[in-house]
BALOBA-1460 file (C-alpha; in Angstrom, 3 decimals):
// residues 94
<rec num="1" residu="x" x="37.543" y="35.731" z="61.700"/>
<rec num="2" residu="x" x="34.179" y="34.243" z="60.681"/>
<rec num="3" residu="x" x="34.010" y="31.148" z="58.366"/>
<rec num="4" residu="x" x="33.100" y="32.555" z="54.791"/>
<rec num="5" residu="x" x="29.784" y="31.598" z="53.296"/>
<rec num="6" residu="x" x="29.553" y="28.978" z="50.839"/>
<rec num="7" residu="x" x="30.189" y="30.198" z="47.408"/>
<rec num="8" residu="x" x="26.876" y="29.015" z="46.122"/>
<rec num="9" residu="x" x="25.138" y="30.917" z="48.874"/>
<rec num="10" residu="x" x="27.464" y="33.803" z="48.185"/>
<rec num="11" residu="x" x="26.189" y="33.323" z="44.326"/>
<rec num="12" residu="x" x="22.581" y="33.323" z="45.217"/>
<rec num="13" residu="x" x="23.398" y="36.950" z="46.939"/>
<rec num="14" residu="x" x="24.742" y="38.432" z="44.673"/>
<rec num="15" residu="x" x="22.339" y="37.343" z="42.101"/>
<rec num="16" residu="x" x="19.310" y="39.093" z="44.498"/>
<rec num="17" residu="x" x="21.687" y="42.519" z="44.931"/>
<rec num="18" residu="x" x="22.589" y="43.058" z="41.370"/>
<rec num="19" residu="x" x="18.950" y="42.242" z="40.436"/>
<rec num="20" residu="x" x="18.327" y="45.506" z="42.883"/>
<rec num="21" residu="x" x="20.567" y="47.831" z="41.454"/>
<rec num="22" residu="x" x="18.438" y="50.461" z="39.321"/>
<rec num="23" residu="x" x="20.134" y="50.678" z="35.924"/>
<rec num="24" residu="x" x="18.529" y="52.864" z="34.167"/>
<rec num="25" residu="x" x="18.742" y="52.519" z="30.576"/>
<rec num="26" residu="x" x="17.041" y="50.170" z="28.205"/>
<rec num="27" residu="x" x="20.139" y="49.388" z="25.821"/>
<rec num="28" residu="x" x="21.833" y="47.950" z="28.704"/>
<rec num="29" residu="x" x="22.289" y="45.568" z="31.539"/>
<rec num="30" residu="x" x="23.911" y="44.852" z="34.884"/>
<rec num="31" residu="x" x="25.432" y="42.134" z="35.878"/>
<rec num="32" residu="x" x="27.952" y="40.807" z="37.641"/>
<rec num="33" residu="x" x="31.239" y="37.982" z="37.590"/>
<rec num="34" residu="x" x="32.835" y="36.055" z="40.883"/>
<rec num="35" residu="x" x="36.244" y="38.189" z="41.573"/>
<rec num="36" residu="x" x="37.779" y="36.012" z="44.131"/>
<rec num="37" residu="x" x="37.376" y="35.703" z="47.793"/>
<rec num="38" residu="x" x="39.266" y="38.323" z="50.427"/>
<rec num="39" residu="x" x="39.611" y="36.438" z="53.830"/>
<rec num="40" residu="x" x="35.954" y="35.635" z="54.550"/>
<rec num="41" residu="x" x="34.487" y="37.838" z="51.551"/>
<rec num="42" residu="x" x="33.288" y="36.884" z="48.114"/>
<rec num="43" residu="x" x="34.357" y="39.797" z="45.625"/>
<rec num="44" residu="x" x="32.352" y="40.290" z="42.661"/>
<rec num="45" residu="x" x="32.594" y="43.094" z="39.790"/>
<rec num="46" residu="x" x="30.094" y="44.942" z="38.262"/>
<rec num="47" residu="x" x="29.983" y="44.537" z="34.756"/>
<rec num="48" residu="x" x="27.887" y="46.456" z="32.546"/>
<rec num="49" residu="x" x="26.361" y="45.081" z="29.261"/>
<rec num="50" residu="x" x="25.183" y="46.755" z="26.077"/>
<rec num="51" residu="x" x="22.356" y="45.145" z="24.133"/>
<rec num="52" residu="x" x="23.233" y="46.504" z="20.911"/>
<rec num="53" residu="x" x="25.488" y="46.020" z="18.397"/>
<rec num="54" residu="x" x="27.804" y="49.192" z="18.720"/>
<rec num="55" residu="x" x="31.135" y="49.386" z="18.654"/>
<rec num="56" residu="x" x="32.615" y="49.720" z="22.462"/>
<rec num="57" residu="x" x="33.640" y="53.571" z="21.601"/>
<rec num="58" residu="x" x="30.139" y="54.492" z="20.817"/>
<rec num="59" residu="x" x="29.148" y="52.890" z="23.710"/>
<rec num="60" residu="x" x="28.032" y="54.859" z="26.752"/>
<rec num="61" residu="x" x="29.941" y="55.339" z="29.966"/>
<rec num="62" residu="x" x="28.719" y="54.559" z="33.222"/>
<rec num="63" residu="x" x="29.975" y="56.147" z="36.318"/>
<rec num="64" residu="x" x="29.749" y="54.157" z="39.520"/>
<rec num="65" residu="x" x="30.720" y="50.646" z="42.476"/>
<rec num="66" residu="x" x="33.303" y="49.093" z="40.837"/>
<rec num="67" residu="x" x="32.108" y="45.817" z="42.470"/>
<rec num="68" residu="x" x="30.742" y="44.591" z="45.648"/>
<rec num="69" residu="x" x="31.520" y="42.041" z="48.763"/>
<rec num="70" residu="x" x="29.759" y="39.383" z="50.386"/>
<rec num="71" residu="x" x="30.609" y="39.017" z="54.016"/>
<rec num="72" residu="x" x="30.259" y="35.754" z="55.803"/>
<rec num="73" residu="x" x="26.893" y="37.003" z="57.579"/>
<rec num="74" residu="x" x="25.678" y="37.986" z="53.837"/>
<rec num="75" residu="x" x="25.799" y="41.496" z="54.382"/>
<rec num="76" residu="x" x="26.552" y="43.191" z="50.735"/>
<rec num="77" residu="x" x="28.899" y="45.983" z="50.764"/>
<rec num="78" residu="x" x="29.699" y="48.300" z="47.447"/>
<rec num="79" residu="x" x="33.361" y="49.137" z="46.662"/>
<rec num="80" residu="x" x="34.176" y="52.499" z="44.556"/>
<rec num="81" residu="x" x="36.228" y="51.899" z="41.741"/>
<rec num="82" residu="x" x="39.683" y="52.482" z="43.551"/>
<rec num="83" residu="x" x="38.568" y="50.193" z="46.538"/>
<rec num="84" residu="x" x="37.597" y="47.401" z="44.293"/>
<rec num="85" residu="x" x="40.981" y="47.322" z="42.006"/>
<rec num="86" residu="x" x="42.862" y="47.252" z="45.731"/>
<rec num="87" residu="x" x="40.698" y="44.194" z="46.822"/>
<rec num="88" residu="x" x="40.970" y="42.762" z="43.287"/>
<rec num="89" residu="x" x="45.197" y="43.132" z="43.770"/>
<rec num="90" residu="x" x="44.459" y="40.694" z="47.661"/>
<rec num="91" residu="x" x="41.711" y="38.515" z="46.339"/>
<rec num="92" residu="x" x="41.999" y="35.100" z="46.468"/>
<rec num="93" residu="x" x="40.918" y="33.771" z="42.738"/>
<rec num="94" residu="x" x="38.660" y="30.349" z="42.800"/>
């Protein structure tokens, strides 16, 4: 197994993918929180956020990656919503 990035560097990633990902709707805004680390992978979650003031039931619903890994070469890799709540259940919190 390959030493894991540093978490900064693994920070700095993430920041440049999730800056990539194409949401497209004005009222809201993709981002993403630190989920742990799997073995030599950070795990983050995608998190979506609404720039209004609605309540969360008249908010809309986004289908899509539950969250994402960086690898210790810094290869991103998406995770559907069932692979990322299995990772999230082994990850490592920090």
């Amino acid at each position: 197994m390959r030493a894991a990035i540093a978490k900064e560097r693994a920070l700095q990633i993430a920041r440049d993918h999730a800056a990539g990902v194409p949401l497209d709707h004005p009222d809201y805004r993709l981002r993403f929180e630190l989920s742990g680390r799997i073995g030599d992978e950070w795990l983050f979650a995608y998190r979506i956020e609404c720039l209004k003031d609605i309540p969360p039931e008249e908010q809309e619903q986004f289908a899509g990656a539950g969250g994402f890994v960086v690898s210790a070469k810094g290869q991103v890799r998406d995770l559907s919503a069932p692979m990322f709540m299995e990772a999230q259940r082994k990850a490592e919190t920090r």
